[in-house]
Backbone as CSV, one residue per row, in Angstrom:
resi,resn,N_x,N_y,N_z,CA_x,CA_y,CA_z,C_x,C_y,C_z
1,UNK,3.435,-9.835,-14.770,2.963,-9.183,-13.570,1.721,-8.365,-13.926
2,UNK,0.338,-8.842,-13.116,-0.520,-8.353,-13.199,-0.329,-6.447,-12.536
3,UNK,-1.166,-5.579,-12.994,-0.516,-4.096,-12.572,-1.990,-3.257,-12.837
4,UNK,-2.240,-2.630,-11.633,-3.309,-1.144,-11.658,-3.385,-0.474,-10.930
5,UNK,-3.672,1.164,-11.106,-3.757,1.966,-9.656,-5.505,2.525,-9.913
6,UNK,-5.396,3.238,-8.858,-6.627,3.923,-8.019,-6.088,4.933,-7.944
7,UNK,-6.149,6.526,-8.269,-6.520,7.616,-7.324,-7.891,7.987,-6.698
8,UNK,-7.454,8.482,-5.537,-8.940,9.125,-4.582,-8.111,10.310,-3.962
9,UNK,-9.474,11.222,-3.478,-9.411,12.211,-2.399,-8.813,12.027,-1.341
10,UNK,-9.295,10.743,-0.681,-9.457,10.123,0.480,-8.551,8.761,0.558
11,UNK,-8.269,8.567,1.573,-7.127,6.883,1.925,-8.912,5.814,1.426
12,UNK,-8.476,4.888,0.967,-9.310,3.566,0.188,-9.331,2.516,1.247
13,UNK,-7.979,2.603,1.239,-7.731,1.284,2.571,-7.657,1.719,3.709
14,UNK,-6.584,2.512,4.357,-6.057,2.874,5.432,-7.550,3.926,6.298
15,UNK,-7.380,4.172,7.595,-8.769,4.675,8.258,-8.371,6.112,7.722
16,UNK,-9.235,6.841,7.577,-9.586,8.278,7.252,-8.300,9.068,8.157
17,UNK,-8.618,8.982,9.749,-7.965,9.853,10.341,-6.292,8.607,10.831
18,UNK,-6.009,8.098,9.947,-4.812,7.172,9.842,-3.794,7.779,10.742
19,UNK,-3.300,8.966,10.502,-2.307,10.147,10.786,-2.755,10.146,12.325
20,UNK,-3.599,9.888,12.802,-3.940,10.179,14.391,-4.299,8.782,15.035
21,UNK,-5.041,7.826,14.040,-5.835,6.534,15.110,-4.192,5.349,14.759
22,UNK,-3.190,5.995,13.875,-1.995,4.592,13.664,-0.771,5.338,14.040
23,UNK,-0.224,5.348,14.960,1.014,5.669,15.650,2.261,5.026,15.284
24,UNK,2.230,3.621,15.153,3.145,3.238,14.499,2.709,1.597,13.877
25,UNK,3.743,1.288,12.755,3.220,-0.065,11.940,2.590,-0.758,12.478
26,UNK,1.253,-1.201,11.894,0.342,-2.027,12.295,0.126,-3.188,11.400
27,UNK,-0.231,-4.048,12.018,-0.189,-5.077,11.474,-2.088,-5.967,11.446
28,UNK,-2.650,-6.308,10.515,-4.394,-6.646,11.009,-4.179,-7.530,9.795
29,UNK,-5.274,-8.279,10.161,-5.999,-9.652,9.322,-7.280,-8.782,9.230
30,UNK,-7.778,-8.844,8.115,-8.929,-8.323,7.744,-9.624,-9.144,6.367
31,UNK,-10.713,-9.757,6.798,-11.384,-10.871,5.465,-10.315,-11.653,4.557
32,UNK,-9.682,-12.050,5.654,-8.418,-13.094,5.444,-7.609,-12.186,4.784
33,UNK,-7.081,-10.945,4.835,-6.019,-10.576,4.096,-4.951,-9.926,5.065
34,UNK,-3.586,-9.746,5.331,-3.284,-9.335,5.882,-2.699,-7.908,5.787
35,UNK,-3.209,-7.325,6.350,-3.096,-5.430,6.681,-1.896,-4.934,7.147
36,UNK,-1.021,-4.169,6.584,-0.282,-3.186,7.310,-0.665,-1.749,6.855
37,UNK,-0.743,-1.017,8.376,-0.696,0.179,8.150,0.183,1.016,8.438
38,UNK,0.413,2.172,8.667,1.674,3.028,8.914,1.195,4.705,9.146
39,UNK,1.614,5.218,10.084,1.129,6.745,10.688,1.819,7.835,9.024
40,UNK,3.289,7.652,9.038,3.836,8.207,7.775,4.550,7.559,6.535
41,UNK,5.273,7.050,6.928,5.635,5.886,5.671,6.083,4.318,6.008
42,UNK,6.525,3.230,5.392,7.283,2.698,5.611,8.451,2.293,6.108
43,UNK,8.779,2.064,7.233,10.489,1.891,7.591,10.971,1.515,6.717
44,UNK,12.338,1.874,6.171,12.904,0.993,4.936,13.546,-0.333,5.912
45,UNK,13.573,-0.254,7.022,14.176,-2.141,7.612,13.028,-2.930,7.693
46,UNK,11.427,-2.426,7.412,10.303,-3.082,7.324,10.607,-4.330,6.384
47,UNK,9.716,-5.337,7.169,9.882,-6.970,6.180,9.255,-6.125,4.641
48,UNK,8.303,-5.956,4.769,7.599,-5.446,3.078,8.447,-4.081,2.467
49,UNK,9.354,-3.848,2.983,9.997,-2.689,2.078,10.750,-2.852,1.148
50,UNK,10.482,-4.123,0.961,11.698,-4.727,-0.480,10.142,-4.900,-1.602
51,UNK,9.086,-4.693,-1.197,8.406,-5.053,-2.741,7.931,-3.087,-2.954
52,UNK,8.363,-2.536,-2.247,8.195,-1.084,-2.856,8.868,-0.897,-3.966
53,UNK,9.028,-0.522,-4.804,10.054,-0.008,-5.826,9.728,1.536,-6.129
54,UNK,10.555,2.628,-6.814,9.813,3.399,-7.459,8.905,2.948,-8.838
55,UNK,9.574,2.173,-9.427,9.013,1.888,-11.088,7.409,1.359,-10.711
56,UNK,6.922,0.947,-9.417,5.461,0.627,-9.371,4.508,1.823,-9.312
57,UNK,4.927,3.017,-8.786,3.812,4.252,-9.019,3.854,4.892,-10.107
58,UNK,2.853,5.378,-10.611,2.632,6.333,-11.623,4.130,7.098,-11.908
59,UNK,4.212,7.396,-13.520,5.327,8.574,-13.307,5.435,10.086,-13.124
60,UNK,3.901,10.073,-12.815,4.239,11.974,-12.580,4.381,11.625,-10.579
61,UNK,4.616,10.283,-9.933,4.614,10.410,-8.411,6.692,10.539,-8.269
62,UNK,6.701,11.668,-7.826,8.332,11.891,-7.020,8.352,11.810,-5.844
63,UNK,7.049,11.504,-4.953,7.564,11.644,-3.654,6.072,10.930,-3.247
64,UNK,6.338,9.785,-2.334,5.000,9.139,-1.942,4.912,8.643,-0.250
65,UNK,4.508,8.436,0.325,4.475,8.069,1.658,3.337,6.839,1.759
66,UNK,3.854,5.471,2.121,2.905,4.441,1.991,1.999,4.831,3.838
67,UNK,1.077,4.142,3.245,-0.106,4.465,4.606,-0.664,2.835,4.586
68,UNK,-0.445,2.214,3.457,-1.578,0.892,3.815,-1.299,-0.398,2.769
69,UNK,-0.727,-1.451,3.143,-0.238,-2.623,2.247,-0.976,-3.726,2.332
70,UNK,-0.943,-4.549,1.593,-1.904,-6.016,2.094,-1.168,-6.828,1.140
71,UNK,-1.283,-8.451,1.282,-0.738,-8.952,0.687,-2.007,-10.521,0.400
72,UNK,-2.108,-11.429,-0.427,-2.834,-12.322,-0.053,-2.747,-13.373,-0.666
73,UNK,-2.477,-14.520,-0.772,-2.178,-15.895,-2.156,-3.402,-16.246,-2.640
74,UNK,-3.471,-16.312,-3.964,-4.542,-17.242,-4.571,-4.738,-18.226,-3.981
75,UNK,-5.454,-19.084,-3.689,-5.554,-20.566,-2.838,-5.670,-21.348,-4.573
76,UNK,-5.939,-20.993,-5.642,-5.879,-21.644,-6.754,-4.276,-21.782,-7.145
77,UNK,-3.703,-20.533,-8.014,-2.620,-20.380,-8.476,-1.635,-20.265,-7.742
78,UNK,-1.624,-19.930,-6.927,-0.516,-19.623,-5.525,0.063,-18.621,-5.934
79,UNK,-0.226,-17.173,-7.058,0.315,-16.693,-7.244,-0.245,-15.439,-6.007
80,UNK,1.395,-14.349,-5.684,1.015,-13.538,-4.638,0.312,-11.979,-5.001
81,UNK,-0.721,-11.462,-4.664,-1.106,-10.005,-4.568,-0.881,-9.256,-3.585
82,UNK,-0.378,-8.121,-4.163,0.211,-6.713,-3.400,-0.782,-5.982,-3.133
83,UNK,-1.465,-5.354,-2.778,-2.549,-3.900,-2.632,-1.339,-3.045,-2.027
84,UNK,-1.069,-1.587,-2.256,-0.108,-1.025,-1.422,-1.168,0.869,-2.019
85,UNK,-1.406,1.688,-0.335,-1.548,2.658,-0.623,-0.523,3.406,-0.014
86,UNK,-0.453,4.770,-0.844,-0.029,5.812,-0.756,-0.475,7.253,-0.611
87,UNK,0.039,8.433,-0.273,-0.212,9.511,-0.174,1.094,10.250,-0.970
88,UNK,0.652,11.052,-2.011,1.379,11.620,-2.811,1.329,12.950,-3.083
89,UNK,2.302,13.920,-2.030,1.519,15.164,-2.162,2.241,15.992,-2.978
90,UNK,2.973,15.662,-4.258,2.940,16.421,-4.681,1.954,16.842,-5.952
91,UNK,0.840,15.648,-5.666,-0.369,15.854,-6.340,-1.623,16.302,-5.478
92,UNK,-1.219,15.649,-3.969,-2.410,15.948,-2.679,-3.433,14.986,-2.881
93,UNK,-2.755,13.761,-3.563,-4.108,12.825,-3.586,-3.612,11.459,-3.000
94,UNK,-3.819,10.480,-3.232,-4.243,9.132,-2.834,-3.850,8.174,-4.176
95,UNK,-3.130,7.365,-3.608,-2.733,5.921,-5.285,-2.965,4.809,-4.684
96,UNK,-3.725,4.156,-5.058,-3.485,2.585,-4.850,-2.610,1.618,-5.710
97,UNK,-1.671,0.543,-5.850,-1.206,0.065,-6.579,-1.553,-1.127,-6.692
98,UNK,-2.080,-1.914,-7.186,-2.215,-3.707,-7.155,-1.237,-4.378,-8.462
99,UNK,-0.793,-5.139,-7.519,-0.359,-5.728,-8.582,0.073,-7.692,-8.263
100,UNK,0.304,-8.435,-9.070,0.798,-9.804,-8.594,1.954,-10.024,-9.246
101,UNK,2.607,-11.396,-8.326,3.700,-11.943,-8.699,3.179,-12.614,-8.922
102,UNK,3.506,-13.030,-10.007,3.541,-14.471,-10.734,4.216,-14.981,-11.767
């Protein structure tokens, strides 16, 4: 399993004012990839709440709230990529996670 994060200030993926313009799970195609977003976290009965784990964020994250997922297949390997952001305040920042199945 391919594996990397991102911290930022700021959401990477999800819109800036996310918390106000996404009310509830959204769903977008964006440059062929498909987008979910989310106002505060994930539903855990959400279809994508089975590839969350804890063991994928950093270990100083205890508490995270996803804001923005994507998913997309190689058209070569057919293997699948995750993008998944978060908000983690007990740092007050921003994680991105990528990673693939394969």
């Amino acid at each position: 399993m391919g594996y990397s994060t991102f911290w930022s200030d700021e959401p990477k993926s999800a819109p800036a004012d996310y918390r106000k313009s996404i009310t509830e799970p959204t769903t977008k195609e964006i440059d062929g990839q498909t987008w979910m977003f989310t106002p505060e976290t994930l539903p855990e009965d959400h279809p994508w709440s089975d590839k969350i784990e804890k063991g994928i964020f950093p270990d100083e994250v205890m508490e995270y709230l996803v804001v923005a997922m994507q998913y997309a297949v190689h058209p070569v390997s057919g293997d699948l990529y995750w993008d998944i952001e978060a908000y983690c305040p007990g740092q007050e920042k921003f994680v991105t996670v990528s990673y693939s199945e394969n």
